[in-house]
BALOBA-1460 file (C-alpha; in Angstrom, 3 decimals):
// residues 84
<rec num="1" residu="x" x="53.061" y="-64.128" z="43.507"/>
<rec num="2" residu="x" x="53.188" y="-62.010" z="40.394"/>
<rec num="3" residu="x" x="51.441" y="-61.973" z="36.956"/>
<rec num="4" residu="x" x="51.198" y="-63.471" z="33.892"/>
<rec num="5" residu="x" x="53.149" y="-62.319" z="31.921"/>
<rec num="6" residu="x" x="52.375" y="-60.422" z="28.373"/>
<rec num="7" residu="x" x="54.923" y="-62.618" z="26.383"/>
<rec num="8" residu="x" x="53.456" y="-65.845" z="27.376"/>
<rec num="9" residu="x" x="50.847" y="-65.315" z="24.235"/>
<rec num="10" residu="x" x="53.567" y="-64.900" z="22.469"/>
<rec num="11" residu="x" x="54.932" y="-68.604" z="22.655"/>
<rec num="12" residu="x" x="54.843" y="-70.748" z="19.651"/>
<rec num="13" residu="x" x="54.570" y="-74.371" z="21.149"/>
<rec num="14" residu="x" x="52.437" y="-74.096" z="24.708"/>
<rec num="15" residu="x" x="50.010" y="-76.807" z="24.632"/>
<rec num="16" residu="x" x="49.168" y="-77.087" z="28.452"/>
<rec num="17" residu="x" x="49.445" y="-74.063" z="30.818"/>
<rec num="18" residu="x" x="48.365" y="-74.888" z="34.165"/>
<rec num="19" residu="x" x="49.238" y="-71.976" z="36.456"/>
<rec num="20" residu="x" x="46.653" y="-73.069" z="39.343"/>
<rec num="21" residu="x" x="47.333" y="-72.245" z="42.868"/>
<rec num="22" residu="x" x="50.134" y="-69.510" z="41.825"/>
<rec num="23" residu="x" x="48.943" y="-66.444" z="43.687"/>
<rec num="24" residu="x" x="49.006" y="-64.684" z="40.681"/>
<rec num="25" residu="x" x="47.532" y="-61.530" z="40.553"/>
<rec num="26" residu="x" x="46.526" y="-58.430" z="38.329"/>
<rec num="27" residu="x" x="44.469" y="-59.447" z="35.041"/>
<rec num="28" residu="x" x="44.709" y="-61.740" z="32.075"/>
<rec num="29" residu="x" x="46.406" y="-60.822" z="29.647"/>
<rec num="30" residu="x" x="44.694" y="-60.135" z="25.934"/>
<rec num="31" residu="x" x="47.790" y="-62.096" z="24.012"/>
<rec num="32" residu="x" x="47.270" y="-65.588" z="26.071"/>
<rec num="33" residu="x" x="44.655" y="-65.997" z="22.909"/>
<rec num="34" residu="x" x="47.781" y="-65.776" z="20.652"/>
<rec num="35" residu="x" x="47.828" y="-69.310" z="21.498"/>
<rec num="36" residu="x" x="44.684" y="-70.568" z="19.886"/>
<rec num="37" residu="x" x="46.415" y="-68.979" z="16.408"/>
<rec num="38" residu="x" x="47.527" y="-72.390" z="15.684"/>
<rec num="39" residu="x" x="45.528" y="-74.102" z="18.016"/>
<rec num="40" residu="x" x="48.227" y="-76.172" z="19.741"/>
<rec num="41" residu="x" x="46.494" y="-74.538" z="22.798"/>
<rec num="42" residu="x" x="44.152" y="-77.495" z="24.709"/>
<rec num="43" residu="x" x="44.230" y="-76.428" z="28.418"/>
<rec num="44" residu="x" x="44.335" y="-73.187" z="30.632"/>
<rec num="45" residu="x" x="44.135" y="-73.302" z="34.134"/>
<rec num="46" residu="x" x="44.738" y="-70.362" z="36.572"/>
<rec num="47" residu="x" x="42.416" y="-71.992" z="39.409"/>
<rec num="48" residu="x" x="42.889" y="-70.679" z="42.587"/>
<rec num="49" residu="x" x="44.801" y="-67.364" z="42.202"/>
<rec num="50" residu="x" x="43.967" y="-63.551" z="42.690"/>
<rec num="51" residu="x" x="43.600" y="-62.826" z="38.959"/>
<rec num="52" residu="x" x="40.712" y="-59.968" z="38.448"/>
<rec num="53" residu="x" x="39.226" y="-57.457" z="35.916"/>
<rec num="54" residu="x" x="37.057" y="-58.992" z="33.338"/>
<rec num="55" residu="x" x="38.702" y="-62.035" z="31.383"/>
<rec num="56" residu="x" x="39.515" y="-60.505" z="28.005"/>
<rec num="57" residu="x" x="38.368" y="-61.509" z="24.566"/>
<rec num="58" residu="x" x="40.130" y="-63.159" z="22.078"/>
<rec num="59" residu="x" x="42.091" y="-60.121" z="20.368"/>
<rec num="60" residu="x" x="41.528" y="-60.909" z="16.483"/>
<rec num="61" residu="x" x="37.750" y="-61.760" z="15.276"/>
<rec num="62" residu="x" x="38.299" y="-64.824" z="13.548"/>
<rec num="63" residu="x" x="40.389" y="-66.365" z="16.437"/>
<rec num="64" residu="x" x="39.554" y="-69.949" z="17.010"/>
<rec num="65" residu="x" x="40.713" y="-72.375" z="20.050"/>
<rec num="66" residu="x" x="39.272" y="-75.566" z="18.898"/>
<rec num="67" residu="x" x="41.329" y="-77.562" z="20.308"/>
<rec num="68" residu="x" x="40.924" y="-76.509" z="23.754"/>
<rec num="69" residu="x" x="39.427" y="-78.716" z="25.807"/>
<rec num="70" residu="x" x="40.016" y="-77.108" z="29.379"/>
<rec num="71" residu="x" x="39.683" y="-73.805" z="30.116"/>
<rec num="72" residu="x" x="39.480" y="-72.993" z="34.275"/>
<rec num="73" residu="x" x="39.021" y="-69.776" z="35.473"/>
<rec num="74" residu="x" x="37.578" y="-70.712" z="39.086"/>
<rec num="75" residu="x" x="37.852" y="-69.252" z="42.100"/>
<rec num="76" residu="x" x="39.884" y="-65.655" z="41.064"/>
<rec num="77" residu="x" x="38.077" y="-62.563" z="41.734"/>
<rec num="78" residu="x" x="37.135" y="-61.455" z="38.495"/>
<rec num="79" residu="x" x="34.572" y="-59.189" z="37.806"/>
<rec num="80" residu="x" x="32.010" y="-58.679" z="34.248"/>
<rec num="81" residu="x" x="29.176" y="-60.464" z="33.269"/>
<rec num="82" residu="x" x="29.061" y="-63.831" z="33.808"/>
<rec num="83" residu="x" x="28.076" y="-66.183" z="30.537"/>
<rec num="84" residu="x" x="27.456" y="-69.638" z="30.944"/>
């Protein structure tokens, strides 16, 4: 149980977070888009948790993740509009 943490956006070499089946709760934060910056980011999974709000958008308008491949947000309780 917990949260993810603030800081982790902060981190200059993540390449794979997979955080799935955590019981995390509370929301996402804004910064974990820190990590496309120098898109060593290519997967995100929180699968599986208690994570709600709305998932954020990237922070700064030219961000770019284009190297991530994986991105799972399933089965959390968030709430927004969903895009497909």
């Amino acid at each position: 149980m917990g949260s993810i943490p603030l800081e982790l956006g902060y981190s200059s070499s993540l390449q794979d977070i997979d955080f799935s089946y955590n019981l995390l709760n509370g929301s996402v934060p804004v910064s974990v888009w820190n990590l496309c910056d120098n898109n060593k980011l290519v997967s995100f999974r929180v699968h599986g948790n208690l994570l709600s709000g709305s998932i954020p958008k990237p922070g700064l308008p030219n961000a770019s993740c284009a190297n991530l491949t994986v991105l799972d947000f399933g089965r959390n309780l968030f709430t927004g509009v969903k895009r497909v």
